[in-house]
Structures are given as structure tokens and as C-alpha cells.
C-alpha positions in Angstrom: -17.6 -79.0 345.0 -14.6 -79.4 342.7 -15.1 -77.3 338.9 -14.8 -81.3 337.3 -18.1 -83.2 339.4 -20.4 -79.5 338.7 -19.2 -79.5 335.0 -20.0 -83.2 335.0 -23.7 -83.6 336.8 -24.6 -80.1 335.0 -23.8 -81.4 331.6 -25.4 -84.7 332.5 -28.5 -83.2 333.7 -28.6 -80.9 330.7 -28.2 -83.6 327.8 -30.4 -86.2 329.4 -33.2 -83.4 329.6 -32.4 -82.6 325.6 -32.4 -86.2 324.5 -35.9 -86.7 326.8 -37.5 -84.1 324.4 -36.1 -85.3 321.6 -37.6 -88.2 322.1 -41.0 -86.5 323.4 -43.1 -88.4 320.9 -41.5 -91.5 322.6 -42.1 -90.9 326.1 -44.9 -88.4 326.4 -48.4 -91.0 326.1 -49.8 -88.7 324.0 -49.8 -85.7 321.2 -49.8 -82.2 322.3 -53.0 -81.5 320.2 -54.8 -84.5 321.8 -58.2 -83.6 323.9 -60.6 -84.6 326.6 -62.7 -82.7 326.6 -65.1 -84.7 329.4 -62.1 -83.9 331.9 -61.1 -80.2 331.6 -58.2 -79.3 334.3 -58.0 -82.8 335.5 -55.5 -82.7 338.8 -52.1 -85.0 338.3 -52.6 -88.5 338.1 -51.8 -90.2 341.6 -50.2 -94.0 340.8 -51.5 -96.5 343.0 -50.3 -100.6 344.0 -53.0 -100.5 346.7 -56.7 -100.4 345.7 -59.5 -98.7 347.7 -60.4 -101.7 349.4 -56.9 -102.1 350.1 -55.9 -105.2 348.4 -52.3 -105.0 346.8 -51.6 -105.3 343.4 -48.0 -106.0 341.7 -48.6 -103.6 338.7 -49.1 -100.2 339.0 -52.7 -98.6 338.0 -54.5 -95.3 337.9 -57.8 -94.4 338.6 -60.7 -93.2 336.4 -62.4 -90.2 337.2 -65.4 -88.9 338.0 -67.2 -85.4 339.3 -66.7 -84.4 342.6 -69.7 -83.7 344.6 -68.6 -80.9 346.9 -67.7 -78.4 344.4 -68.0 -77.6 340.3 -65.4 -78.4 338.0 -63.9 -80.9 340.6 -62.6 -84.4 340.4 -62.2 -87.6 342.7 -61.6 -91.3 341.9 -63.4 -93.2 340.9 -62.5 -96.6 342.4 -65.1 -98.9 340.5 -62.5 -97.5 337.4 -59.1 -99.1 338.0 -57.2 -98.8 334.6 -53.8 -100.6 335.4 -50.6 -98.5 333.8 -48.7 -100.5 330.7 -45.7 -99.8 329.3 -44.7 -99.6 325.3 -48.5 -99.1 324.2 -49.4 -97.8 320.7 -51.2 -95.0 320.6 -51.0 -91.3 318.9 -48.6 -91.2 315.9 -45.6 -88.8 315.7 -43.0 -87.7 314.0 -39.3 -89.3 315.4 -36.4 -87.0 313.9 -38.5 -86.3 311.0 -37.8 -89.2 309.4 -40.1 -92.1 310.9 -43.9 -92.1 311.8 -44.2 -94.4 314.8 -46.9 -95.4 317.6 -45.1 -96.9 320.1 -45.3 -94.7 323.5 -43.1 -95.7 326.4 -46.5 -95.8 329.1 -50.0 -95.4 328.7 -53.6 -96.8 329.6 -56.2 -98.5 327.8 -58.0 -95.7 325.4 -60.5 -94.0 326.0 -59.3 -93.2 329.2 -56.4 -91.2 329.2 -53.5 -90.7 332.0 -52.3 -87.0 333.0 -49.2 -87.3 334.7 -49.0 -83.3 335.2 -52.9 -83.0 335.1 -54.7 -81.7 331.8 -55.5 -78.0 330.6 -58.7 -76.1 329.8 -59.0 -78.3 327.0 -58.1 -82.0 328.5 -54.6 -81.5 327.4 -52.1 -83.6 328.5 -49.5 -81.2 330.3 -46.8 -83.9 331.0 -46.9 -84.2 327.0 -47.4 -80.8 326.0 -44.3 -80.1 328.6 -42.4 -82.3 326.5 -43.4 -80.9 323.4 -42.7 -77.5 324.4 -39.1 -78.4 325.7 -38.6 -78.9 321.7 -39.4 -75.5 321.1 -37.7 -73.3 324.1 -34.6 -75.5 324.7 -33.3 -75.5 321.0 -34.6 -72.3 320.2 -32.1 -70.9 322.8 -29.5 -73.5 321.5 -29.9 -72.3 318.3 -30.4 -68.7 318.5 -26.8 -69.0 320.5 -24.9 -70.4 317.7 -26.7 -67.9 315.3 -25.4 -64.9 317.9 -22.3 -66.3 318.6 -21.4 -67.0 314.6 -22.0 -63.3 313.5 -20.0 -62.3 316.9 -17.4 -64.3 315.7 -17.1 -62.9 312.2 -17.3 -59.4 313.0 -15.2 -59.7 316.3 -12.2 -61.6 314.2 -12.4 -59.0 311.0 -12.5 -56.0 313.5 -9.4 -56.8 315.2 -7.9 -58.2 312.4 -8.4 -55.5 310.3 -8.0 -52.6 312.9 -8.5 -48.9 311.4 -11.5 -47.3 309.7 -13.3 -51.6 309.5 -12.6 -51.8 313.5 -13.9 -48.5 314.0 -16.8 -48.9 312.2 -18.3 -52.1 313.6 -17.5 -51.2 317.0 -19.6 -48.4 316.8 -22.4 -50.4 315.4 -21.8 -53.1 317.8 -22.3 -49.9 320.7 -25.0 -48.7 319.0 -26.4 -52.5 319.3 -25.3 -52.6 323.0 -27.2 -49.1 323.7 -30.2 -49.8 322.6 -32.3 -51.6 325.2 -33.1 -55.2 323.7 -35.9 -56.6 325.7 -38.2 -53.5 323.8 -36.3 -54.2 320.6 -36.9 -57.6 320.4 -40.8 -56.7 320.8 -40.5 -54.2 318.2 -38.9 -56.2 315.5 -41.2 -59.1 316.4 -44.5 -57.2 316.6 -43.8 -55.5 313.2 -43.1 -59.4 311.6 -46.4 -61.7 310.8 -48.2 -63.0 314.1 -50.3 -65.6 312.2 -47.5 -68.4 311.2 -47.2 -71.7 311.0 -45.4 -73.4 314.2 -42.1 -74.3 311.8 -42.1 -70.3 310.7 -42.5 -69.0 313.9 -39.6 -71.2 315.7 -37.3 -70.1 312.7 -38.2 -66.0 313.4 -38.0 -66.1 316.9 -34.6 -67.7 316.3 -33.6 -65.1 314.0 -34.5 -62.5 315.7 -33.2 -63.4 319.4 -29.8 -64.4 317.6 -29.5 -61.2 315.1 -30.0 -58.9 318.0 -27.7 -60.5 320.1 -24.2 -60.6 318.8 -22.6 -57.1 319.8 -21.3 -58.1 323.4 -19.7 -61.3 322.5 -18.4 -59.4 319.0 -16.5 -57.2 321.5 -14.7 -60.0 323.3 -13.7 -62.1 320.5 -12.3 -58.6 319.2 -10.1 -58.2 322.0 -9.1 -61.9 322.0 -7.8 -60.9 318.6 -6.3 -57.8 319.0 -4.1 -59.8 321.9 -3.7 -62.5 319.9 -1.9 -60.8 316.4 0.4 -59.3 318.5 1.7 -63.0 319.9 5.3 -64.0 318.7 3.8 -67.1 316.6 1.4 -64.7 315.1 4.0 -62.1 313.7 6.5 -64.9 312.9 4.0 -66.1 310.5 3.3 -62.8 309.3 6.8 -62.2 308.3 6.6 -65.7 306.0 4.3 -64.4 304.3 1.0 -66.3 305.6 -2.1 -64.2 304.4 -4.5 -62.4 306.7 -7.2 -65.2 306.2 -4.6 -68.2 307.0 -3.7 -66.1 310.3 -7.3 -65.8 311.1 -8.3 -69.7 310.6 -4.6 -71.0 311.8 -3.8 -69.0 314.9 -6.3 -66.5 315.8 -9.6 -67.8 315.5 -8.5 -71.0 317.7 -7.7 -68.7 320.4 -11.4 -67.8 320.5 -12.6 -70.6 321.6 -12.7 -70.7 325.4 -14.5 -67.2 325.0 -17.0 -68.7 322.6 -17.9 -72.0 324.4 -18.0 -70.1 328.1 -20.0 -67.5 325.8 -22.5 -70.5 324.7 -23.0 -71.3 328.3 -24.2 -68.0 329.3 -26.3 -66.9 326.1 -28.3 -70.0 325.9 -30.2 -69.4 329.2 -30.6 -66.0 328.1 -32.1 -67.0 324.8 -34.6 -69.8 326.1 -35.9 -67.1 329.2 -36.0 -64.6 325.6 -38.4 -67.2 323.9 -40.5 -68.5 326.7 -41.3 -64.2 326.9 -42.1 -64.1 323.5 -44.3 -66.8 323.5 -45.6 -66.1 327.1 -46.8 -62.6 325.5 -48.3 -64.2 322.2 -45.7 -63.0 320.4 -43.5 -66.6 319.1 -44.7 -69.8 319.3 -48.8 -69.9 319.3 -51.5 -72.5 320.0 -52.0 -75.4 319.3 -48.1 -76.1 319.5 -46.9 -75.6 323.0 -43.8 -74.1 324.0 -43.0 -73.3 328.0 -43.8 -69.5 326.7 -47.6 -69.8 326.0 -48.1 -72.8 328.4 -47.4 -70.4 330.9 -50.0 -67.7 329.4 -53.2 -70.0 331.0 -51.4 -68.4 334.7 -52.4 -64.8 333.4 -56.3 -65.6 334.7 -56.7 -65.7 338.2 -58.5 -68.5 338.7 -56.4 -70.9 336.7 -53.4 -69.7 339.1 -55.0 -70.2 342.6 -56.9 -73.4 341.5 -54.7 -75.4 339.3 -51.1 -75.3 340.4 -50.1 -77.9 337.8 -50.6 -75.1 334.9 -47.6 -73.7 336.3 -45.1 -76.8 335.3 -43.1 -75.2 332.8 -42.3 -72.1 334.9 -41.1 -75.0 337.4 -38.7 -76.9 334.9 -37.2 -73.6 333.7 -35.4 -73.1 337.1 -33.2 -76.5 337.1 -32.2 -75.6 333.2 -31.8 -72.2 334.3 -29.5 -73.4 337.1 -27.7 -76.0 335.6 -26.5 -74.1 332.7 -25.2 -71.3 335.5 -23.2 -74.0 337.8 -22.0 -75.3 333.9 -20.8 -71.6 333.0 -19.0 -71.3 336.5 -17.4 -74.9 336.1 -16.2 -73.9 333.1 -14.7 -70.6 334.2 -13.0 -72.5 337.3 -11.5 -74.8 334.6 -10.2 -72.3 332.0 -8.7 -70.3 334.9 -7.2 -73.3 336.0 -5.3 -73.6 332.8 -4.7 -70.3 332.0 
């Protein structure tokens, strides 16, 4: 497959997926905090046009459900419930980019009975909506811990090689010391020692922090050889010799030529950073109940029982691996095409 069609369905794939959760208020039918508790661990809703007595039907519809009799904790339809599936319903208010308060949801049933695309937690949770939800968290928290990395990377890689001497030395020894130290148990450390008991907005912003302050010394080291090439280029000593100032160098000619390092940097550290997160929150360390991220949706699959008996608990594990994959075949696409132009 050419470097241009992966680049392109990657990217697709992966903006699509950011502008669904975006939009999770939209599209999910209902809040994240929203419970049933009458239907615990209820299995994935199965869609239906043909009714139990087989009679067809032009809309779609779901069934209600009811106790099974063969075993505890069970479920099976209940066909005298047929609760037809509508589109653009109001229902639970949320928040749309901060700004507006809506109630419009893109599909939904009659309240009270409730729809569970993904089937519903311990607590009659909606997982297809807390899925959603939780994208919020662990896509942009990788996202955003990236920048945050790849900004301080940035300023220390360009002032090292800029600078050169006793300032390069310096930060490249810190940056080794940074590199040396094993960062799955520092990032454990600095978090542990940091408040546990935050509100959801705190805790995003500290696992940001701390994923994207520990995480700049590797790309600090490329952008400082990029830079140490780069000063030596005709252009940049012709300039020089007019007279342009260290900082003019830096924005004008240098810093540019850090780009295709930085963006095939992005690619690779975001993955990284949203595998770093779900961990966290997987080990009650980010992100805790009741606002879901893929990290502590995935901490119900530490008891047994929940494992073996209710496969749908392990959703989020499931949708990591296409992000996880997509953002790899975008790194590689983008490699092909720098090398390509080189």
C-alpha cells in the first residue's frame, strides 16, 4: 500500500474517532453517571426488524428485559417488551464544547427503559456511553501530554545546540539522566506522591503534566542534533555573518528545520502517552470514578468473574488496538513520505 492511501485512511480513521468523542454527549443516548440499577451487567443490546412471532417491521426496535430462568444475574427478552429505536430523542443534558447545555441525543428509546449498545456495568451503566466518555479523557490526554513533551523538547533541544558549550553540556546530561531513569516507576512515583482524591478536571490536568514533563529528553536529543546540523548550513552562517541575532536564527532557519522531527515525533509519542494514561487510571492512579476513562473502565476486568462472564467490560481494551494501530501505519506513512523528499 502506497505511504499517501495509509497516511490518508489512518488520519481519517483517527479524526473521525476524535470528532465522535467530541461530540460524545451527542451520540452516546446517555450520561456516563446515568444508572439502572434493576439491570446490572445487562449483555449488548441485539437490534431487531423481525419480532418473535416473526412479523416484520420497517423500524428498528430493541427488546425489554427480563430475568433469565436458568441461572442468577441472567437476562433474556422479553418479547411482550418491544421498545422501537428513535433517532434525535431528548434525553440526559450535557455539556457540548463547554459552551451549550443541550438534550438532544442522536438515538434512544422511550425512558424508562434504557438501550445498552455495549451492555451496562455493575452499576447499569451504559458502556457504549461511558466508552465515549472516556475517549475524552485518554485520547486528548495523550494528545496533549504530546505537545506538552514535545514543546519543552523543543526549547531545550534548540538552546542546546544553539548554544553549544558548558548550556549544551549541561542539559544533555540532564536529558541522560532523564533517559536513565526507568519512567514507567517514575511516573508511579511522582503520581502516587501527588493528591489521589481530585476532581475529574484536576486529575486530567496532572496526569497530563506529569506524562508530558517526564517525557521530553529523547525528543530534546533529536531536535538538538537537527540543530547542531542545521547552524552549520551555508544559509545559516550567511546570515550569521549579517549580523542576524542568535534568536532570529533560531525562529528563521533553525527551528523550521525541526519540524518533520517534531510532527513524526507527535505520531509516535501520542500512542505512548494514551497506553501511559489508560495505566494510570487502570491502577487508580488518574482519572477515578464516576468519570470514565478506558484506564479505570478496564479495572472492573481485575475480578474474575467480571472477565469470564461479561466480555463486553472489556470494550475499551478492544478500541485501544485500532488507535494503537492507526497512529503506527500514520508514523510509518509519514516516514515513507519524509524519506521520499529528503
Amino acid at each position: 500500500m502506497r505511504a499517501t492511501t495509509k497516511f490518508r485512511w489512518a488520519a481519517g480513521f483517527l479524526v473521525v474517532l476524535h470528532v465522535v468523542v467530541i461530540f460524545a454527549g451527542f451520540i452516546a443516548p446517555y450520561n456516563y453517571a446515568s444508572q439502572d440499577r434493576v439491570h446490572p451487567f445487562a449483555p449488548p443490546a441485539r437490534v431487531h426488524l423481525l419480532d418473535c412471532s416473526g412479523r416484520m417491521h420497517l423500524s428498528p426496535f430493541v427488546y425489554g428485559l427480563k430475568d433469565s430462568d436458568q441461572s442468577f444475574g441472567a437476562y433474556r427478552e422479553d418479547c411482550s417488551q418491544r421498545l422501537p429505536l428513535r433517532f434525535f430523542v431528548h434525553g440526559d443534558e450535557y455539556s457540548l464544547l463547554g459552551v451549550f447545555h443541550p438534550t438532544l441525543h442522536l438515538f434512544g428509546v422511550d425512558a424508562p427503559a434504557q438501550v445498552n449498545v455495549l451492555g451496562s456495568d455493575g452499576f447499569g451503566r451504559d458502556q457504549f456511553s461511558r466508552l465515549l466518555y472516556g475517549g475524552q479523557v485518554s485520547l486528548f490526554a495523550g494528545l496533549l501530554a504530546a505537545l506538552l513533551a514535545l514543546s519543552g523538547a523543543l526549547l531545550v533541544g534548540a538552546i542546546s545546540g544553539l548554544y553549544g558549550g558548558f548550556t549544551d553540556d549541561a542539559l544533555m546530561r540532564l536529558a541522560e539522566v532523564a533517559v536513565a531513569v526507568p519512567s514507567f516507576y517514575l511516573l508511579l512515583a511522582v503520581r502516587s506522591l501527588l493528591p489521589l482524591r481530585t476532581g475529574p478536571v484536576v486529575a486530567f490536568l496532572l496526569v497530563v503534566c506529569i506524562i508530558g514533563f517526564l517525557s521530553w529528553a529523547r525528543p530534546a536529543r533529536l531536535v538538538r542534533g537537527v540543530v547542531l546540523s542545521g547552524r552549520e548550513r551555508n544559509f545559516v552562517l550567511a546570515a550569521r555573518g549579517f549580523g542576524a541575532s542568535r534568536s532570529y536564527l533560531l525562529r528563521r532557519h533553525l527551528m523550521p528545520m525541526t519540524f518533520p522531527v517534531m510532527i513524526t515525533q507527535m505520531v509516535v509519542l501520542v500512542p505512548q502517552f494514551i497506553l501511559a494514561e489508560v495505566l494510570l487510571s487502570f491502577l487508580g492512579l488518574g482519572i477515578s470514578e464516576p468519570f470514565p476513562s478506558w484506564g479505570n473502565m478496564l479495572a472492573y476486568a481485575q475480578q474474575y468473574h467480571i472477565l469470564v462472564s461479561y466480555g463486553w467490560m472489556l470494550a475499551p481494551g478492544l478500541v485501544l488496538l485500532p488507535v494503537i494501530l492507526a497512529y503506527h501505519v500514520l508514523a510509518d506513512a509519514l516516514q515513507e513520505k519524509l524519506q521520499l523528499t529528503a
